[in-house]
C-alpha positions as CSV (number, residue, x, y, z in Angstrom):
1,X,109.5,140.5,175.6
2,X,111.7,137.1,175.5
3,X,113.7,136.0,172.9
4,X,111.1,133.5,171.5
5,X,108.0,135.9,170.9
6,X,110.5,138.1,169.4
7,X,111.6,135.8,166.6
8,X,108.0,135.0,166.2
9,X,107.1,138.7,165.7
10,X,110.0,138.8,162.9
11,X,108.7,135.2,161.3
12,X,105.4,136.8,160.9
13,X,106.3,140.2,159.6
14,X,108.6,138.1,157.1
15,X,105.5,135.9,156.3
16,X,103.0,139.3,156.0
17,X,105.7,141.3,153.6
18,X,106.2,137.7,151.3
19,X,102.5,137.7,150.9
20,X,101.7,141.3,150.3
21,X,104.9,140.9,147.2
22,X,103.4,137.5,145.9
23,X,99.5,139.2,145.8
24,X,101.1,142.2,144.1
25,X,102.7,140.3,141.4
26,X,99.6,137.7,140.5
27,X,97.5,140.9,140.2
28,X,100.0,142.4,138.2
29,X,100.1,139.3,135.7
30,X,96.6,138.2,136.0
31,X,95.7,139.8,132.3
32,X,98.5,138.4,130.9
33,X,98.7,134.3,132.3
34,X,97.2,133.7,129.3
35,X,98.7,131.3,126.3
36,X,97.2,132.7,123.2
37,X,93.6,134.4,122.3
38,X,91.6,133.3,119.9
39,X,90.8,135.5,116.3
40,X,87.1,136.1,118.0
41,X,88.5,137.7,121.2
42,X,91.1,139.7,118.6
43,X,88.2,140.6,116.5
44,X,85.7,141.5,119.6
45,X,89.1,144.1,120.2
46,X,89.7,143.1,123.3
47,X,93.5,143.4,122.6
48,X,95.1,146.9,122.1
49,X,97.0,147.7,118.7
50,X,100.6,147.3,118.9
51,X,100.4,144.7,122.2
52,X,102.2,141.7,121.9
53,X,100.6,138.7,122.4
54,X,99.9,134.6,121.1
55,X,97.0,134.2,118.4
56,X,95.8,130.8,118.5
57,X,93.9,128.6,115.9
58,X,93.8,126.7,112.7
59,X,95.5,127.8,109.9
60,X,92.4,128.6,107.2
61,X,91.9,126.3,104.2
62,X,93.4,128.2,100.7
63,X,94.9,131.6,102.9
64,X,98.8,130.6,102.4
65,X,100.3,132.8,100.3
66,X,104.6,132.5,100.0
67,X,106.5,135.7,98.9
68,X,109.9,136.7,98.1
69,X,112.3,136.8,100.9
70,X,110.8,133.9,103.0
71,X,107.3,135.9,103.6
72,X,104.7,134.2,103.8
73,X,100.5,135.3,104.7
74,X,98.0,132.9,105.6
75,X,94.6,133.0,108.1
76,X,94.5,131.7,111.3
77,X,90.7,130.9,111.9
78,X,88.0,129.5,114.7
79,X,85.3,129.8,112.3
80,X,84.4,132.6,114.1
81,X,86.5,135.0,113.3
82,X,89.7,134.8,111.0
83,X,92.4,136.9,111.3
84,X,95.0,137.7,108.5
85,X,98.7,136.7,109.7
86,X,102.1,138.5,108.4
87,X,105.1,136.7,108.6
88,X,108.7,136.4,107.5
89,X,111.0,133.5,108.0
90,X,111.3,129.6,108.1
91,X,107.8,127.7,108.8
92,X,108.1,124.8,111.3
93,X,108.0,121.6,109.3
94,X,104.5,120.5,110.5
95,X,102.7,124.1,109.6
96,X,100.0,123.4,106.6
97,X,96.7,124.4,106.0
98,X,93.6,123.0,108.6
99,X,95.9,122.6,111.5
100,X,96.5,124.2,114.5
101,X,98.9,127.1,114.8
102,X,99.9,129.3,117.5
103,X,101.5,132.7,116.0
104,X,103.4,135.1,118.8
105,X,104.0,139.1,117.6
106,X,101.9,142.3,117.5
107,X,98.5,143.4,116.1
108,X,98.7,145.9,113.5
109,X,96.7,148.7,112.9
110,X,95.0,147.3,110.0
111,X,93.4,144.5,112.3
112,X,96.3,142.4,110.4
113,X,98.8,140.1,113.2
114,X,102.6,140.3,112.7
115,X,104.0,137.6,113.5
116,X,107.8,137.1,114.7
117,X,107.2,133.4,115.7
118,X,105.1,130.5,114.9
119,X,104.3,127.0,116.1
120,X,102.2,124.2,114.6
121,X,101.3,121.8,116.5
122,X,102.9,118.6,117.7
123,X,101.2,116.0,116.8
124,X,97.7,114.3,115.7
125,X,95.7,114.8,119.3
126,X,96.8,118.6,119.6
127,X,93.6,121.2,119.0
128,X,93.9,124.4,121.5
129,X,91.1,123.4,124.0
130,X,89.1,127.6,123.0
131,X,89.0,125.8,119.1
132,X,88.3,122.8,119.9
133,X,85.4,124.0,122.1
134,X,84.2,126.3,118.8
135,X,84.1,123.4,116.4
136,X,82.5,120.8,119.1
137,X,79.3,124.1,119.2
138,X,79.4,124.1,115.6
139,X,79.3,119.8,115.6
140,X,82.3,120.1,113.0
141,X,84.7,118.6,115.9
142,X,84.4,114.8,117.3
143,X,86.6,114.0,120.6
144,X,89.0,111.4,118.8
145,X,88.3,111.6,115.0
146,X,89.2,115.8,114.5
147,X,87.7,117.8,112.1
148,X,84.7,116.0,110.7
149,X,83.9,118.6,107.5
150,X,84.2,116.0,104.7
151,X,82.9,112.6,104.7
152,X,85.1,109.9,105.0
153,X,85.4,107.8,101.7
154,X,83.6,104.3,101.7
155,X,86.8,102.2,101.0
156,X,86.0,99.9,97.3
157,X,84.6,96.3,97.8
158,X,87.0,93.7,96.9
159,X,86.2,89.6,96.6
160,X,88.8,87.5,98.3
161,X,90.3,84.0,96.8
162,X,87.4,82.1,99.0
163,X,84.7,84.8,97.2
164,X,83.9,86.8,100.6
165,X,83.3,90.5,99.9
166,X,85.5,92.9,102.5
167,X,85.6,96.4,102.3
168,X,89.4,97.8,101.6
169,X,91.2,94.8,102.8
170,X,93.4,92.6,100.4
171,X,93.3,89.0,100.0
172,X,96.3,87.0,101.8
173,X,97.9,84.0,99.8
């Protein structure tokens, strides 16, 4: 055997072990590579109680509640399932009611989420693609204008200094 088809040898059985580690660890992780689940898939129990996970949706409309000590409980819904969410500490500034949250902690065994961290979104476009995807089935989501539940308001008529009616717009002098 030279030299040559010896390194070779070593090259591949390096190359063979690297692969074997790197398939071990993506199946390993494969059932957790995910960035939150959504309160159907908590409320179909496909998670355990007392795993630690990301619960991802909107924050439901009249559900926040703030206690003493800096608790607060509110909902986090995808109209399909809503899921009660525990948590203690300082809210991010954007965090309201109707907009999307993403909460990270444990599921109690009450079915109600403790959460040790929470982040609303960033800004006007953000909708986690599994709630957008629930409100576009339910026609209650429009790519572009959000949440389309109310109506928008028809914006008063107005006469300008030349008589012409607009809708909402001001004269200019």
């Amino acid at each position: 055997m030279t030299r040559k088809s010896r390194r070779l040898i070593l090259i591949a059985a390096c190359g063979a072990v690297l692969a074997l580690a790197l398939g071990l660890i993506l199946s390993a992780m494969s059932g957790s590579i995910v960035f939150f689940r959504s309160p159907t898939e908590v409320a179909a129990q496909t998670v355990a109680t007392g795993t630690r996970f990301r619960l991802g949706g909107l924050v439901k409309d009249g559900s926040l509640q703030r206690g003493p000590d800096q608790t607060v409980d509110f909902a986090v819904t995808d109209t399909n399932a809503t899921i009660a969410v525990q948590y203690r500490g300082l809210l991010p500034d954007l965090f309201r009611e109707g907009q999307g949250v993403v909460a990270e902690g444990t599921l109690l065994p009450g079915g109600v989420f403790r959460a040790d961290t929470v982040l609303a979104k960033h800004d006007e476009s953000y909708m986690p693609r599994e709630v957008a995807d629930a409100l576009k089935a339910q026609g209650r989501w429009q790519e572009g204008k959000g949440m389309v539940d109310k109506p928008a308001a028809a914006a008063p008529e107005t006469k300008t200094a030349a008589g012409d009616k607009t809708l909402g717009q001001r004269s200019e002098r």
